[in-house]
N, C-alpha and C positions, 0 to 999 in steps of 0.2 A: 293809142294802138297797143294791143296785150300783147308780147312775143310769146310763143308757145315752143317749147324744145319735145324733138321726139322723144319717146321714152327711149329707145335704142340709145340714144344718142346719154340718155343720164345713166342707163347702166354702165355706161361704158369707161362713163369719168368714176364712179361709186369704186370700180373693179380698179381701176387705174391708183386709188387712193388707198390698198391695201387693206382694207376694211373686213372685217369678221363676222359672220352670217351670226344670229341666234343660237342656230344645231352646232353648228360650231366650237362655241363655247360654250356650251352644254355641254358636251363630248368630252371637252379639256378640263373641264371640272371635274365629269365625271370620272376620266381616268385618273387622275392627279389624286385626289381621294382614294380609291383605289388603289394607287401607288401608295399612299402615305398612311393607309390602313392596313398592307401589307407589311409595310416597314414597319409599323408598331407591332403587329402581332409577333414579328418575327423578333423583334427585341424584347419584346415581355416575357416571351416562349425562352429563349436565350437567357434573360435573367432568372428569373424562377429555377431555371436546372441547373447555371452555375450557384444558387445560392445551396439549391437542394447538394449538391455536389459536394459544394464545400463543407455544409453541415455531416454529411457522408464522410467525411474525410476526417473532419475535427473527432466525430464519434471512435471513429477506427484508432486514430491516433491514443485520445485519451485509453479506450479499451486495451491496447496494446502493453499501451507504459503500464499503466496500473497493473494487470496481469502479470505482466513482465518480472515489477518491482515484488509483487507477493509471491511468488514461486519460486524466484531465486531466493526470499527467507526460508519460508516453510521446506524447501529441499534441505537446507542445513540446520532446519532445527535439530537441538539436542546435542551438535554437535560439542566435546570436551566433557559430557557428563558421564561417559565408560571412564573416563581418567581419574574422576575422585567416587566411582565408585556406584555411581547415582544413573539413575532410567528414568522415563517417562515419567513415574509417577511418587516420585520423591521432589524433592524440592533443593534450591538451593536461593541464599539471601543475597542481595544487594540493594544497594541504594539509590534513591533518584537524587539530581543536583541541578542547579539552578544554572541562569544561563551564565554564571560567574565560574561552574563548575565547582560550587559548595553545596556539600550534603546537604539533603532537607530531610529526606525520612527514607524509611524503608519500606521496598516496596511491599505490595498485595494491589490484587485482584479487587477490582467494584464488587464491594459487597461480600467481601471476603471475611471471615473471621480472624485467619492466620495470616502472616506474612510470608514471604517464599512466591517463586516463580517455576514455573516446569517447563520442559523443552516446549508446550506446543497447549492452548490451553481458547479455549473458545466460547462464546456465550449465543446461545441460537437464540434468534428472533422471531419464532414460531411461521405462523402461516399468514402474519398481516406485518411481521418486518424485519430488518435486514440484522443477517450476523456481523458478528467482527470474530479478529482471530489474534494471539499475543501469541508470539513465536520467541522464543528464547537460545540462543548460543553463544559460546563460549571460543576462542581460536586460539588453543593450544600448540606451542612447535614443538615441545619436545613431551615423553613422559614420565621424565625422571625430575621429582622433586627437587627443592631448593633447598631441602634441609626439613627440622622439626621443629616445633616451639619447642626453645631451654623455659620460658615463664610463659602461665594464662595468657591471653590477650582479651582486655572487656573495653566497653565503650570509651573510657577515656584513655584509652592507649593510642600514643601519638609514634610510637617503633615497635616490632618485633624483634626478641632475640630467637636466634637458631641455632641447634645443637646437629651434628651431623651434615654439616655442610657441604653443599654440591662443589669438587673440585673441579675445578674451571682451566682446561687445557691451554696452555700458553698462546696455542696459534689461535683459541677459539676467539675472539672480538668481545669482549665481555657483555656488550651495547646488547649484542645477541639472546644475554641468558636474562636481564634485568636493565629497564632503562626506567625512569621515572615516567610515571603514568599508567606504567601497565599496573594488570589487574592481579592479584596475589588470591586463593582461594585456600581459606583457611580448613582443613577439613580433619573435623576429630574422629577418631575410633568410633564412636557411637553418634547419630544426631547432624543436627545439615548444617552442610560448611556454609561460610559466609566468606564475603566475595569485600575485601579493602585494595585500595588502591596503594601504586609505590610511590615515594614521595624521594627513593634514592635510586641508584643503580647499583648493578653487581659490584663495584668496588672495596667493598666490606659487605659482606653476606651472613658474617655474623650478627649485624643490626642493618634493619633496615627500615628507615622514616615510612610512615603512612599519614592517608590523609585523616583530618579528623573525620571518625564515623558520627550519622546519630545515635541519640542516647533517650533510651535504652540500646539492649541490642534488640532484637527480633523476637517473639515467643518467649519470653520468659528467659531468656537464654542467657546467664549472668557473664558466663564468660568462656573463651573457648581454651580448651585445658592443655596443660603442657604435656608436649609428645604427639601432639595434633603436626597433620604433613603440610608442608607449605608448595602448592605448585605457580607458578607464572604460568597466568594463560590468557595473557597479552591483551585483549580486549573482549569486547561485552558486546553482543548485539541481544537487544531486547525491543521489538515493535509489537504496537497493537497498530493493527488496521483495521479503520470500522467507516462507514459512511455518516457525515452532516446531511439530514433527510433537509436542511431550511433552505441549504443554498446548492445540493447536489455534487459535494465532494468525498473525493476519498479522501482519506487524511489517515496520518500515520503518526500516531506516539510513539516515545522513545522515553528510556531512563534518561535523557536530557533535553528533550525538546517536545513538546505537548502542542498536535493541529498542524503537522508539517502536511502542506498540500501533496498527491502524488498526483492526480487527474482532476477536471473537472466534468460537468455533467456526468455522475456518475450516481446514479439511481439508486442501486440494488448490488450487495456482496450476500453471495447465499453458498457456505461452508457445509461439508460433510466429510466423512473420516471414513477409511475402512481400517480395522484393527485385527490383530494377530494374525489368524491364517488364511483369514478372507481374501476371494480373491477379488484386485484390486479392477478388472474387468467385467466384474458382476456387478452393475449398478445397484440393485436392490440389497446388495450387503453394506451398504451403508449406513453409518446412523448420522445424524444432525446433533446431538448434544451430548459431550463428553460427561457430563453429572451424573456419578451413580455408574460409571465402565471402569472395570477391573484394571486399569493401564498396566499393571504391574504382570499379571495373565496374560493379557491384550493390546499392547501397548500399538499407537497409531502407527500403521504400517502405509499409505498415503493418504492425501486428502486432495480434494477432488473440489474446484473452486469456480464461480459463476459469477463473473460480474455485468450488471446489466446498462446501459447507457440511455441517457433520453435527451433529444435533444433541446439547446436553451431558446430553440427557435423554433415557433411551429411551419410545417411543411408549407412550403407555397402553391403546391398545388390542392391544400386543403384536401391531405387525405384523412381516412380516420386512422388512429393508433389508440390502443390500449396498450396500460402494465404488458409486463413479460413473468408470467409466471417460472418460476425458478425453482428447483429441489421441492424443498417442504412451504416454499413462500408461494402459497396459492391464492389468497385474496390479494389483489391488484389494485389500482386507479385504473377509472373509465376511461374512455373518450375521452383526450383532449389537444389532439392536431398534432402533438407531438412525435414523431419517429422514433422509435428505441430500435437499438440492437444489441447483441451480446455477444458478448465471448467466456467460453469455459476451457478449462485445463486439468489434468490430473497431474499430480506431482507425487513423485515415490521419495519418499525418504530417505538419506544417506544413512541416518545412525539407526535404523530400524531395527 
């Protein structure tokens, strides 16, 4: 005999067993995906614009410091060259030294014939690349000489005698007028002083130890003559600031340290000068390269600076970017996913 169950009677038990239809689980799939495609979009969407952000952020920073760092030199260029005598466009010598702080030579400019440095001295990089700038100062406290040479002083002079000696008021701190290190700036009647270093302090100011200079002196210059002023003018700032186009740095030389990083991702530094009575709010009275400008007439009354950033990461949302055209730097790089931004600055000169 076959038993036969009603159907009623087997939906009943199927339903009773907590069982899951087809549509059912279709449905839960379906949404479940839907949920879990929501959540990715919304976390990729979220990555992407923190990355994009933080690249925003890195840009701003480096733009900042670098900018920062150049305008506070270039504001004080030139400053301590009213005191021996000297402007824009004279010169005056010192030397570079190793990281031991021993002379190696004396400076000049790439490509320079002469030796010598001037308050503020630039080399343009036309319309396909970037400037640098060599800012030169001096930080005098007082301007009353230390005395005069009693004898010449030439290359292998390891002291100076002085004749006319600065008397030094009891209550004054001597540490104050001369301590060893600071910078001594030898400057004759005629012809450009040269810049030695002190090896004593004011304690006897009739002699006073210096470092060994190199040898020669500078230009031809056999020896600096007796009766030449001797002033203390305590330290030396001397920076070029120019961009590594390989790896996208600013970098900053100095008469003792050569490639000091200031920023990174930094693309493009594009320099321009207004001189003598121009006004420093008329863009177009500008020029881009000091070779061949009267400084002595005209001498640089502000300069006006543009550095451009790109980032080392391309945008995530795959935008396009191109170069940033800047001053006289008109030919650019194309397309290449990378973000740039800029920042520019004018800066008016103290010693102008």
């Amino acid at each position: 005999m076959t038993l036969i169950m009603p159907k009623t009677q087997f939906k009943t038990k199927a339903s009773s067993l907590g069982g899951m239809t087809l549509i059912e689980l279709l449905t839960v799939i379906f949404l479940g995906s839907l949920l879990l495609s929501m959540v990715f979009l919304l976390y990729n969407n979220s990555s992407r614009s923190y990355i994009r952000q933080e690249a925003v952020m890195e840009q701003i920073l480096n733009l900042r410091g670098g900018l920062s760092g150049i305008s506070r030199q270039v504001r004080m260029a030139g400053n301590g060259f009213a005191l021996l005598g000297r402007n824009q466009n004279q010169v005056i010598h010192l030397y570079t030294k190793d990281e031991e702080g021993k002379a190696v030579s004396w400076f000049k400019y790439p490509g320079a014939a002469q030796y010598g440095a001037k308050p503020i001295y630039g080399v343009d990089g036309g319309e396909s690349g970037t400037d640098s700038i060599t800012v030169f100062s001096l930080a005098p406290d007082f301007a009353t000489p230390l005395g005069t040479l009693a004898a010449p002083v030439t290359a292998s002079s390891v002291y100076i005698t002085l004749d006319n000696v600065l008397v030094i008021p009891t209550e004054l701190n001597k540490a104050e007028v001369l301590k060893a290190g600071n910078y001594l700036a030898l400057v004759p009647p005629t012809g450009e002083p040269i810049l030695v270093e002190a090896q004593s302090d004011a304690t006897n100011l009739s002699r006073i130890d210096i470092k060994k200079m190199p040898s020669p002196l500078p230009n031809s210059i056999s020896a600096i003559p007796e009766g030449s002023q001797v002033f203390n003018v305590k330290s030396v700032s001397l920076r070029t600031f120019r961009i590594d186009a390989t790896e996208n740095y600013l970098l900053m030389d100095s008469n003792e340290v050569t490639g000091d990083l200031m920023a990174e991702s930094i693309e493009d530094l594009e320099v321009a000068y207004c001189l003598g009575a121009d006004d420093p709010s008329d863009l177009t009275k500008y020029v881009y390269d000091l070779d061949g400008q009267d400084l002595l007439a005209r001498p640089v009354k502000a300069v006006r600076l543009v550095l451009v950033s790109r980032s080392p990461t391309p945008d995530p949302y795959k935008g396009q970017f191109s170069g940033i055209p800047a001053l006289n730097h008109t030919v650019v790089a194309g397309n290449d996913g990378r973000p740039r931004r800029f920042f520019e600055n004018t800066v008016q000169l103290r010693n102008y």
